[in-house]
VEXDREN-2710 file (C-alpha; in Angstrom, 1 decimal):
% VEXDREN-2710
k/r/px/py/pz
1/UNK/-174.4/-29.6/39.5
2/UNK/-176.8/-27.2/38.6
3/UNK/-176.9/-23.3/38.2
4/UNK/-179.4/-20.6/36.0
5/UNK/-176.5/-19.2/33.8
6/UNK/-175.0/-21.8/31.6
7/UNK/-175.7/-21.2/28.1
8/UNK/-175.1/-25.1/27.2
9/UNK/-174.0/-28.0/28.6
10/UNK/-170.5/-27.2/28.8
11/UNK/-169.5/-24.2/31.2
12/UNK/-169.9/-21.3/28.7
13/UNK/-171.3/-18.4/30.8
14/UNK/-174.6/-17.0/28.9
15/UNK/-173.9/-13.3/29.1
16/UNK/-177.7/-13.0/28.5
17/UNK/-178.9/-14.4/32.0
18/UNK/-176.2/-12.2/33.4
19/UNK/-177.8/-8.6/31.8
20/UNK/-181.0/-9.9/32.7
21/UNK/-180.4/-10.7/36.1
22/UNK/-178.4/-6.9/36.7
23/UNK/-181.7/-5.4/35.0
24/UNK/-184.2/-6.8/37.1
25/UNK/-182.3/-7.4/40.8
26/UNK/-182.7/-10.6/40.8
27/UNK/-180.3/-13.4/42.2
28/UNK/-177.8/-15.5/39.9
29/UNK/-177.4/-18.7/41.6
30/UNK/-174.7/-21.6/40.7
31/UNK/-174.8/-24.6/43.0
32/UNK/-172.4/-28.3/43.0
33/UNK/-171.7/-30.7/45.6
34/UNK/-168.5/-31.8/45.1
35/UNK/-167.1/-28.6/43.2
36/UNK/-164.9/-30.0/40.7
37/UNK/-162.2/-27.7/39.5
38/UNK/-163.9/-26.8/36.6
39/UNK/-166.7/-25.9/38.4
40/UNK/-164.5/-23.3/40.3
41/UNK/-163.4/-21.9/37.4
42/UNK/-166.9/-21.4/35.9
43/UNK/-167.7/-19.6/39.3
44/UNK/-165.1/-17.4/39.0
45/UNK/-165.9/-16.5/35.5
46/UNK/-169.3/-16.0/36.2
47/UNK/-168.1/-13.4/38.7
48/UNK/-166.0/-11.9/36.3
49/UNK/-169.0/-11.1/34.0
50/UNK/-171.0/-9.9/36.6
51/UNK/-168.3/-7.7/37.8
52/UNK/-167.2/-6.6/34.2
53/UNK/-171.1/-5.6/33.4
54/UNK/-171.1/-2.9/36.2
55/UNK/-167.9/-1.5/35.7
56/UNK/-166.6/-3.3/38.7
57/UNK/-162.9/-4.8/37.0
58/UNK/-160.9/-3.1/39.4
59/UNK/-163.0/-6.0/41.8
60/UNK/-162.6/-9.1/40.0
61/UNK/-159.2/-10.2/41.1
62/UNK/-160.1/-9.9/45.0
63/UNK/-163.2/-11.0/44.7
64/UNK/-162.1/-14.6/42.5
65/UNK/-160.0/-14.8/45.7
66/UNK/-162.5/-14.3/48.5
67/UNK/-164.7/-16.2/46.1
68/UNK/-162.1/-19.4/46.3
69/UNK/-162.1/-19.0/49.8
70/UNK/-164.9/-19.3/50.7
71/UNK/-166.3/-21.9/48.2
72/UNK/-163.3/-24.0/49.6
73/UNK/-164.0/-23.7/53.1
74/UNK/-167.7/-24.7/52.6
75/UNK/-166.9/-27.9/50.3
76/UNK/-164.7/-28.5/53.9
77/UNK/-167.2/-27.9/56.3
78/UNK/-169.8/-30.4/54.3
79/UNK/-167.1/-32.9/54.1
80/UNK/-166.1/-32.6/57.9
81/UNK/-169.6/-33.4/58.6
82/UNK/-169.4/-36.5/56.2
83/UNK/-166.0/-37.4/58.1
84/UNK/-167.4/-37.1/61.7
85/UNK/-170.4/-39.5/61.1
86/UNK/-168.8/-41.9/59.2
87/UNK/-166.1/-41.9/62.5
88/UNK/-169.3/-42.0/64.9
89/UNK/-168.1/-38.3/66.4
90/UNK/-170.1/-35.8/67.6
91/UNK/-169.7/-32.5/65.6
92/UNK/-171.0/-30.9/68.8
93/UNK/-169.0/-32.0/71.3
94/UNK/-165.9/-30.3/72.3
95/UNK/-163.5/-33.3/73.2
96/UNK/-165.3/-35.1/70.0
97/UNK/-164.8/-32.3/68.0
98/UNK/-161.1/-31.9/69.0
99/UNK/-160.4/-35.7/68.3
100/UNK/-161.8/-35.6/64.9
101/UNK/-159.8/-32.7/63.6
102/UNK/-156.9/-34.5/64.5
103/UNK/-156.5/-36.6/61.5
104/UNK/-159.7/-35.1/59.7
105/UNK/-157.0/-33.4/57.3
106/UNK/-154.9/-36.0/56.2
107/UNK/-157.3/-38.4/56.5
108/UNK/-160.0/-36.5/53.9
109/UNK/-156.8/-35.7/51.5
110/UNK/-156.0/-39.5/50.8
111/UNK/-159.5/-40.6/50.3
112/UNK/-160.9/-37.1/49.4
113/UNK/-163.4/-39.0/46.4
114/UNK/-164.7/-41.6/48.8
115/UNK/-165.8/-38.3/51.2
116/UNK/-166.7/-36.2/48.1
117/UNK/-169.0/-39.4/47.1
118/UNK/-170.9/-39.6/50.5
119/UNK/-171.1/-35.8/50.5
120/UNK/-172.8/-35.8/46.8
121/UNK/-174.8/-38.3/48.4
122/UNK/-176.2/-37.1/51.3
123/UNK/-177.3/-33.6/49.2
124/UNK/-174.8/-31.4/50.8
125/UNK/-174.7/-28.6/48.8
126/UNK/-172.3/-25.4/47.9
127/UNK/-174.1/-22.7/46.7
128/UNK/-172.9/-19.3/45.0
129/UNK/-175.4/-16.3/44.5
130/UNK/-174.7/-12.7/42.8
131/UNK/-177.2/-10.2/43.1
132/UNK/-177.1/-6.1/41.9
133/UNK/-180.0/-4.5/43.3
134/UNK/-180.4/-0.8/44.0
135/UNK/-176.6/0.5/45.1
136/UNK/-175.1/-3.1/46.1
137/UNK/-173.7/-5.8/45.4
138/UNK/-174.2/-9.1/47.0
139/UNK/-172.0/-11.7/46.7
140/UNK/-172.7/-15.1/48.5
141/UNK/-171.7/-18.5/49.1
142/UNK/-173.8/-21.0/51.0
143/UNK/-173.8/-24.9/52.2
144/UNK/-176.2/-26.7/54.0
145/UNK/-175.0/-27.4/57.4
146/UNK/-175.2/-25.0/60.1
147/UNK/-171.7/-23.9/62.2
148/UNK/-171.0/-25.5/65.3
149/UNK/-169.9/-23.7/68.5
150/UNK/-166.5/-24.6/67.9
151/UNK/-166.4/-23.2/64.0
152/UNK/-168.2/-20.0/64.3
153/UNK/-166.0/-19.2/67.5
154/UNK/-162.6/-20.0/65.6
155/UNK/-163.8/-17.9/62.8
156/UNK/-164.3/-14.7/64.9
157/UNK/-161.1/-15.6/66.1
158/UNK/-159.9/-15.2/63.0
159/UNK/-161.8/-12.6/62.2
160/UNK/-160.6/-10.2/65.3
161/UNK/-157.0/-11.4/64.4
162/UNK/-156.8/-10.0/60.8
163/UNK/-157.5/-6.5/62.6
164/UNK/-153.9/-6.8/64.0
165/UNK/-152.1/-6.8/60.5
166/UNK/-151.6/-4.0/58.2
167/UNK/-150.8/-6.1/54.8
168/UNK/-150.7/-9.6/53.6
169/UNK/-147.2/-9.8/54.1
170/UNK/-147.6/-9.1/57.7
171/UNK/-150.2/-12.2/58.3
172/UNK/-147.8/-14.8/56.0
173/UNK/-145.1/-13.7/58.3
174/UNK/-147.0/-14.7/61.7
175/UNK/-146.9/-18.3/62.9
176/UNK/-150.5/-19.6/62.8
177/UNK/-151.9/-23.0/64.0
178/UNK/-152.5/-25.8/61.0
179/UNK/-155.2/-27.7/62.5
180/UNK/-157.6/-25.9/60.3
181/UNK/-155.5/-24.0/57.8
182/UNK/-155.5/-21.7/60.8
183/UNK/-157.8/-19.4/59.2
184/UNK/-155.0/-17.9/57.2
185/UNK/-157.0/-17.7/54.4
186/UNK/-159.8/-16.2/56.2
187/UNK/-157.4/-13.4/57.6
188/UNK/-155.8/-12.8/54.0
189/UNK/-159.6/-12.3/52.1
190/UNK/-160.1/-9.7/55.2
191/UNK/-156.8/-8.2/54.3
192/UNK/-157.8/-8.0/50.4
193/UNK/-161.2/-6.7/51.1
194/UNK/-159.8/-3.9/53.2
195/UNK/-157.1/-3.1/49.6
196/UNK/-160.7/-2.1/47.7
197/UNK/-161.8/-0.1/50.9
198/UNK/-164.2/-2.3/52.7
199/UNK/-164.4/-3.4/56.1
200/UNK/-165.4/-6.7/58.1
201/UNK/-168.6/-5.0/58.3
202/UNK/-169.3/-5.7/54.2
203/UNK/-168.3/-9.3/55.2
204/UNK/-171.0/-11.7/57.5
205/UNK/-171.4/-14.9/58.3
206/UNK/-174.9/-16.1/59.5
207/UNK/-175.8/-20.1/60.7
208/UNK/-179.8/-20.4/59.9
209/UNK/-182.4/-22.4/59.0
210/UNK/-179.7/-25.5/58.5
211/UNK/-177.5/-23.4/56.0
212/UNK/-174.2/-21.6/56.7
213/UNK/-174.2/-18.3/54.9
214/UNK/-171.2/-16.1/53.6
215/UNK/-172.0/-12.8/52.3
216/UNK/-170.0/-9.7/51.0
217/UNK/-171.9/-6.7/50.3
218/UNK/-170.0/-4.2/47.8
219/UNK/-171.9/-0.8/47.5
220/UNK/-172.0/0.4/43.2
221/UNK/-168.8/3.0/43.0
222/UNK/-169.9/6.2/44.0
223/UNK/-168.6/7.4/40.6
224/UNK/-171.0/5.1/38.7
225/UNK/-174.5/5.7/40.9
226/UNK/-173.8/9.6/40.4
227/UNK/-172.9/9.3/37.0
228/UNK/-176.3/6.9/36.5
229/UNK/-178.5/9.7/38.8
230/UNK/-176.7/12.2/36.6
231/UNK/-177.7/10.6/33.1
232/UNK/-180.9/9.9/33.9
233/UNK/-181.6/13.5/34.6
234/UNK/-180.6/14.3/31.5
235/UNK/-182.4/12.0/30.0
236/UNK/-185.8/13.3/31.2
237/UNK/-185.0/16.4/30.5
238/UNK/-184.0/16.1/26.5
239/UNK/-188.0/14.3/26.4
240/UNK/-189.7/17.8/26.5
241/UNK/-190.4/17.3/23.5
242/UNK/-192.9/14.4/23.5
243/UNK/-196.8/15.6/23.3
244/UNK/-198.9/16.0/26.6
245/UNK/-201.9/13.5/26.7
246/UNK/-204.8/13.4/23.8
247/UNK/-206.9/16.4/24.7
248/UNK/-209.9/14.1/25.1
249/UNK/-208.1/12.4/28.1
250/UNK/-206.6/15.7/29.8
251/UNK/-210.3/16.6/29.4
252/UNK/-211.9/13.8/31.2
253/UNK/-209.1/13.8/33.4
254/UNK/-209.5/17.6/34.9
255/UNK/-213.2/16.5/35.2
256/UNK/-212.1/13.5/37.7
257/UNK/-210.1/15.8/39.6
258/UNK/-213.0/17.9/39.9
259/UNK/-214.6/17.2/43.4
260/UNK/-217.4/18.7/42.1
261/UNK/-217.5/16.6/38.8
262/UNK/-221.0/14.4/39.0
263/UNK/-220.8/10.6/38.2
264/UNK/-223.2/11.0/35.4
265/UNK/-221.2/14.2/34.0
266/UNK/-218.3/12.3/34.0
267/UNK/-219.4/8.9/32.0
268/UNK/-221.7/11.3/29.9
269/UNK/-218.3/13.3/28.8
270/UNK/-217.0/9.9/27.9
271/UNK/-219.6/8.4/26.4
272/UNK/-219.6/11.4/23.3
273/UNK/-216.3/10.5/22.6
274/UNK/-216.4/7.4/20.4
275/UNK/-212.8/6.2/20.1
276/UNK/-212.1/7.1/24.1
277/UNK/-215.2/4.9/24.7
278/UNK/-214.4/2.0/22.9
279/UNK/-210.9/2.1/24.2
280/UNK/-212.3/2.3/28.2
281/UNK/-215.0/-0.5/27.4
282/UNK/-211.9/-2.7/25.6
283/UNK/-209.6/-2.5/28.7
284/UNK/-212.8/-3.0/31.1
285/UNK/-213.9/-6.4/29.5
286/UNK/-210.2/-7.5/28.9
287/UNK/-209.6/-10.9/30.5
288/UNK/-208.0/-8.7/33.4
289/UNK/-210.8/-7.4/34.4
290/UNK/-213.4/-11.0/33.9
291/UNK/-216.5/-9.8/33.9
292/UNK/-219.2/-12.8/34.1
293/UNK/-221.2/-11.0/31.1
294/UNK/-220.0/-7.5/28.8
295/UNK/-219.8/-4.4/30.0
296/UNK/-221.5/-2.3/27.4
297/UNK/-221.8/1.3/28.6
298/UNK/-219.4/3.6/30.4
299/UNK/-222.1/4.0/33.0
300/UNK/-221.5/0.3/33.8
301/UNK/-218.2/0.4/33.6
302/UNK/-218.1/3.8/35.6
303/UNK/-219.9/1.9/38.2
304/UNK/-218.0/-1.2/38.3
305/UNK/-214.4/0.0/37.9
306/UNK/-215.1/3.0/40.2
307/UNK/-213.9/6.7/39.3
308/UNK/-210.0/5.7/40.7
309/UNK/-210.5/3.2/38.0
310/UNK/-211.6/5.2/35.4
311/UNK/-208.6/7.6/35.8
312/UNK/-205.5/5.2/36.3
313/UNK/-207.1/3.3/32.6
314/UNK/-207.4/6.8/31.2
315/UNK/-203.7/7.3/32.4
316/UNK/-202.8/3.6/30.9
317/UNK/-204.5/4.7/27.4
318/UNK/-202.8/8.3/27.2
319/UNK/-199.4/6.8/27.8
320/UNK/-199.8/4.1/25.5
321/UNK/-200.9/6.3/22.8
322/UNK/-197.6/8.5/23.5
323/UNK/-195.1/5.5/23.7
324/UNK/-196.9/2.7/21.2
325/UNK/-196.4/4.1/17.4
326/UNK/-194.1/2.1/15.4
327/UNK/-193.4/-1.3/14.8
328/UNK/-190.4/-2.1/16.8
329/UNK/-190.3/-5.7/18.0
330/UNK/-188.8/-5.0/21.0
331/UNK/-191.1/-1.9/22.0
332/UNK/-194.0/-4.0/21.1
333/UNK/-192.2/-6.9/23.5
334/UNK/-192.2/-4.9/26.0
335/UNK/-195.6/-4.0/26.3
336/UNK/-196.9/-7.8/26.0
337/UNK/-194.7/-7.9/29.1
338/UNK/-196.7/-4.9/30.6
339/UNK/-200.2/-6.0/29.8
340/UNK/-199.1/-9.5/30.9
341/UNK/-197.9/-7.6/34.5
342/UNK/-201.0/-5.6/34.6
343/UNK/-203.6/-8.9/34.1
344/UNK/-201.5/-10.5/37.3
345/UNK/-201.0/-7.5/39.7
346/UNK/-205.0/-7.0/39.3
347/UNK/-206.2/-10.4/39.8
348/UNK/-203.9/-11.0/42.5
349/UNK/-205.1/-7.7/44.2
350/UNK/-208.5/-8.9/44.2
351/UNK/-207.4/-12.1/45.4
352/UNK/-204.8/-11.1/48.4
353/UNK/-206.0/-7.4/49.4
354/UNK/-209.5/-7.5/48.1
355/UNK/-210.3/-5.2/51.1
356/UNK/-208.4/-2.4/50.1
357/UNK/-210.3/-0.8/47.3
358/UNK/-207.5/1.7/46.9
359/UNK/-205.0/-1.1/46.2
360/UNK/-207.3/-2.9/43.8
361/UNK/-207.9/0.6/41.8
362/UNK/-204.5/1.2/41.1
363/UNK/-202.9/-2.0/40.5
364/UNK/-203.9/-2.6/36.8
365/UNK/-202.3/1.0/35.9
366/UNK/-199.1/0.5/38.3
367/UNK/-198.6/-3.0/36.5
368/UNK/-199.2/-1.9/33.1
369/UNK/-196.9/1.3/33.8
370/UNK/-193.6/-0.5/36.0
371/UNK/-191.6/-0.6/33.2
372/UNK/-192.0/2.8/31.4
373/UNK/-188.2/3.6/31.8
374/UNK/-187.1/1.3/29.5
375/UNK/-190.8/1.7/27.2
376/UNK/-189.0/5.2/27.3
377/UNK/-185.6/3.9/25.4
378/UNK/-187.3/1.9/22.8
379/UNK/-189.4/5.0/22.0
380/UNK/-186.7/7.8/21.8
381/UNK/-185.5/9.4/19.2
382/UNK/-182.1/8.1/17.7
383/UNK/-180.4/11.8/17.9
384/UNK/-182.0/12.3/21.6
385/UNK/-179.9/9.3/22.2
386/UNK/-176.8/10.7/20.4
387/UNK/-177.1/13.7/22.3
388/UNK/-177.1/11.8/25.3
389/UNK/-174.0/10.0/24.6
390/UNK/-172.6/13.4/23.8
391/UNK/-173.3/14.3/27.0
392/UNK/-171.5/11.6/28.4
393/UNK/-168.2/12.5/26.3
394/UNK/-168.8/16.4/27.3
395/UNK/-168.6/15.8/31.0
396/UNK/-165.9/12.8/31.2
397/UNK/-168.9/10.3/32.2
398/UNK/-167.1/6.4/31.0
399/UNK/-169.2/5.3/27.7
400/UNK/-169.7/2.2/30.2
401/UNK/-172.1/3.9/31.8
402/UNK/-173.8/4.8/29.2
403/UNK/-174.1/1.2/28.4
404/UNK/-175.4/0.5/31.9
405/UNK/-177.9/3.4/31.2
406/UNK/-179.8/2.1/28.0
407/UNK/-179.2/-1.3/29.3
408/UNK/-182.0/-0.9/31.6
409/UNK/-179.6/-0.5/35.0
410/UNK/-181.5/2.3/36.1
411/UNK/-185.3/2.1/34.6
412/UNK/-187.1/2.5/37.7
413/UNK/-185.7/5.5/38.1
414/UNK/-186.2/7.0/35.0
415/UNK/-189.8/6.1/35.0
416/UNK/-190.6/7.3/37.9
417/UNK/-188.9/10.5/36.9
418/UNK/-190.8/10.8/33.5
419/UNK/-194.2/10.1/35.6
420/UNK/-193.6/12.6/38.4
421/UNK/-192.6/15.2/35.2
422/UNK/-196.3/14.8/33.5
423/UNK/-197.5/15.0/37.0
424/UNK/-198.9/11.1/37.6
425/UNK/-200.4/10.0/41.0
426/UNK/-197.5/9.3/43.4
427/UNK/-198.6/5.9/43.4
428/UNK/-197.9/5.5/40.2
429/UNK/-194.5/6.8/40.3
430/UNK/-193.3/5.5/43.3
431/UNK/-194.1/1.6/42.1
432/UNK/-192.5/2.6/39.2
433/UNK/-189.4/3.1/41.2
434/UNK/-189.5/0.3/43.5
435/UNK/-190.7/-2.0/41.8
436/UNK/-187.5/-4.3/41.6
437/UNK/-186.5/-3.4/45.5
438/UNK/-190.0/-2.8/46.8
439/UNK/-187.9/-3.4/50.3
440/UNK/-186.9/0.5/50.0
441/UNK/-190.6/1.6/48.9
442/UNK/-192.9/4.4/51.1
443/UNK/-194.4/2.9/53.9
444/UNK/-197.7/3.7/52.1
445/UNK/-196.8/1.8/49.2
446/UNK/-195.1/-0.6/50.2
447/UNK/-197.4/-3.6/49.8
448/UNK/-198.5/-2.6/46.0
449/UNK/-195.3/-2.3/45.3
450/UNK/-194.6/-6.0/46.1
451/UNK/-197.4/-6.8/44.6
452/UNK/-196.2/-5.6/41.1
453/UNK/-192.9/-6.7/42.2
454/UNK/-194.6/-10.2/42.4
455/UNK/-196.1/-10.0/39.5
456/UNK/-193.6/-8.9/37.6
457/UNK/-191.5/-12.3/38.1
458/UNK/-194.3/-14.2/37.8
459/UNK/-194.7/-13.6/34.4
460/UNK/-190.9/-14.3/33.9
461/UNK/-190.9/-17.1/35.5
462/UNK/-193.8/-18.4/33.5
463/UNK/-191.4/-17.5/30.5
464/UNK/-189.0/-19.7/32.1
465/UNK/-187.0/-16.4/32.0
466/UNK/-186.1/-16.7/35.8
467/UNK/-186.3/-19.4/38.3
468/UNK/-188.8/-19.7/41.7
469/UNK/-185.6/-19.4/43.8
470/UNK/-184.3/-16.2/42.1
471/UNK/-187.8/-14.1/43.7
472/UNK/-187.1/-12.8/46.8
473/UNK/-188.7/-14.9/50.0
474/UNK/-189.5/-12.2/52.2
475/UNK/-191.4/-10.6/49.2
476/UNK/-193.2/-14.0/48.4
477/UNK/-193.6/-14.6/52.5
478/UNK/-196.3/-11.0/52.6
479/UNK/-198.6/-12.7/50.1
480/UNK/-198.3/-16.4/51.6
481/UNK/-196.6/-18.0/48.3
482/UNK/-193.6/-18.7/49.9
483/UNK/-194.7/-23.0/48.8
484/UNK/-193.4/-23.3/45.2
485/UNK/-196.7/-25.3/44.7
486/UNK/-199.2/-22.8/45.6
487/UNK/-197.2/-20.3/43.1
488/UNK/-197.0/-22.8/40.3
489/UNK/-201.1/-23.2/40.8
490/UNK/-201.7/-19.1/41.0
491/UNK/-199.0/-19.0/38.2
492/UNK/-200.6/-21.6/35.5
493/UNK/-203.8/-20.4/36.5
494/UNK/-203.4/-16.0/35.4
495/UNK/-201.1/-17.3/32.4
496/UNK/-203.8/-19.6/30.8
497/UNK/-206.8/-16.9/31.5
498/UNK/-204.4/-14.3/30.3
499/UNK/-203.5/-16.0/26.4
500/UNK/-206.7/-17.2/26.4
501/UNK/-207.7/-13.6/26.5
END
């Protein structure tokens, strides 16, 4: 058995994985292939936490539930496939498929390790994922055998049939079949999800690419995402205070925006300012950048790194001079992680969309700037923080959300806020607020966004903060590193250049 959130060997859940996970959108995944009873129980605890962390409690006990469900009828549909080979049956076949069930039950039940054995064996799997991104939450169970015919149409059977009854009582009281369990359970999960105001349409199955998928999707409590919105509102709006860029960058700044501005006017204005030119030539012959010689003159770098350069690095060095004073470790943490995002989303911009100068340009400044919502926290002012809480006792808001709030639940947002309030590109902002569901990003953004998004978990995952499976495919499938190997190689590769530099 194997999963990403034990804290030790023994099934302690690490609350730590669990925040991390909510923070970034990323998949929590817990897989076994003969789930033991103990590893049941260490599922539904793990939901429990997740649950508990977004203010969900009111969820747990119909989710554990559905959760037993459906773990229990994938551990039987790996098993029945165990059973029907070793009896020479074809799964497929009706009259086969009819005969096996016949004693598949009892048969299984008396010699339940031998099956659980050949299942282990042949590397049938059970699989449960949690994911929070955006407004949902996904909870998932998976096995690696696709449904027959036969299965998917009994469970749409079952399905249809739970629309007949109005409670739990009702279904226990009907007379079902046994072949299969009947699908009682099925109908009773339906019955509970409907007691916390879903539908069957927040419950799927899928059959693909040889894996049997159960999903429930469970959109945030209205109460919570307009309680979030409405904190983070108020957050931007108690930061007035904080000073508007150096003058010498507004300066060179209103000269870039000039379409009348000269190249050689611009680098000049640069070049007389001594501590914005060391700065700019710093950043330029970084290892993100890897020049084949120095760049020693804002000319040169002028001409290499282009005038959209120029301004997103003079945007980069304004906001770091803001939100960098003081020696908190966890600020300062921070902003290894963004300089570390920065060197990736730039050299993989030059290596998967070097045609698109635009792209290119803004990367380095989109990477270093992703996570300014939470660089935002770390920087603020303890009493802007009590007035915030205030706020929350003021207008009834639960201190839970709070606690959501400042644990990073809703960072995108607030960065993007804070850079549309000192009046940054809308590239900037809008990566800022996609960047962990760049899925939901403008069309004209879009493919930066996963970029950074990319980017982003590379550097976790180099961390060993995350694993390979936890970034999403379809992100990874734009940029061709859906092969674990090809990513490990691109990975190892940017993190030695990048502590070398």
């Amino acid at each position: 058995m194997s999963d990403q959130i034990k804290s030790s060997k023994n099934n302690t859940v690490n609350l730590s994985k669990i925040k991390m996970a909510i923070e970034m959108g990323v998949p929590l995944s817990i897989t076994t292939y003969t789930l033991p009873h103990e590893m049941e129980v260490y599922m539904g605890n793990v939901l429990s936490v997740f649950l508990t962390e977004l203010d969900q409690k009111q969820m747990v006990e119909y989710l554990t539930y559905c959760l037993c469900e459906l773990v229990t009828n994938a551990k039987k549909a790996n098993t029945k496939r165990i059973y029907f080979e070793e009896h020479g049956l074809n799964i497929d076949n009706e009259q086969d498929y009819a005969l096996g069930m016949k004693d598949f039950k009892s048969e299984t039940i008396a010699h339940i390790n031998h099956y659980l054995a050949l299942q282990k064996q042949a590397g049938l799997y059970i699989k449960m994922i949690l994911q929070m991104r955006k407004d949902k939450i996904k909870l998932e169970v998976r096995n690696n055998v696709e449904l027959t015919f036969y299965e998917y149409k009994r469970i749409h059977d079952k399905l249809s049939r739970a629309q007949q009854y109005t409670s739990i009582n009702d279904a226990l009281a009907q007379i079902l079949d046994s072949s299969e369990g009947a699908g009682l359970g099925l109908i009773i999960m339906i019955l509970m999800l409907r007691k916390i105001g879903l539908t069957e349409e927040n419950y799927q199955v899928l059959s693909e690419h040889g894996e049997t998928i159960t999903r429930i999707i469970l959109p945030l409590n209205e109460n919570i995402q307009s309680h979030l919105s409405l904190l983070s509102t108020e957050f931007v709006n108690l930061i007035d205070d904080l000073p508007h860029f150096p003058e010498n960058i507004a300066t060179v700044g209103k000269l870039l925006n000039d379409p009348k501005s000269k190249l050689s006017d611009i680098a000049t204005h640069i070049s007389n300012d001594v501590s914005l030119t060391a700065e700019l030539l710093r950043m330029v012959n970084s290892a993100a950048f890897a020049m084949s010689s120095p760049c020693k003159s804002i000319f040169d770098a002028v001409r290499i790194v282009g005038l959209r350069g120029i301004k997103n690095l003079l945007y980069s060095i304004g906001t770091m001079a803001m939100l960098t004073s003081g020696d908190d470790q966890v600020k300062k943490d921070i902003w290894v992680h963004a300089y570390g995002v920065a060197f990736y989303s730039y050299n993989l911009a030059r290596s998967f969309c070097a045609g698109d100068k635009q792209l290119v340009a803004d990367s380095y400044v989109c990477g270093l700037l992703h996570d300014m919502g939470k660089i935002m926290f770390q920087t603020a002012h303890p009493g802007l923080m009590l007035e915030l809480k205030q706020k929350c006792a003021d207008d009834g808001i639960p201190e839970r959300v709070f606690e959501l709030l400042v644990a990073g639940v809703n960072h995108g947002e607030i960065g993007a806020l804070i850079a549309e309030k000192w009046n940054f590109p809308e590239v900037i902002s809008n990566v800022i607020r996609y960047h962990h569901s760049p899925e939901t990003a403008p069309a004209e953004y879009r493919r930066l966004t996963s970029l950074v998004y990319i980017a982003d978990m590379m550097v976790h995952y180099v961390k060993t903060e995350i694993e390979y499976a936890q970034i999403d495919a379809s992100e990874l499938e734009i940029f061709g590193l859906h092969d674990q190997e090809k990513f490990d190689s691109i990975a190892k590769k940017l993190h030695e250049v990048f502590t070398a530099g």
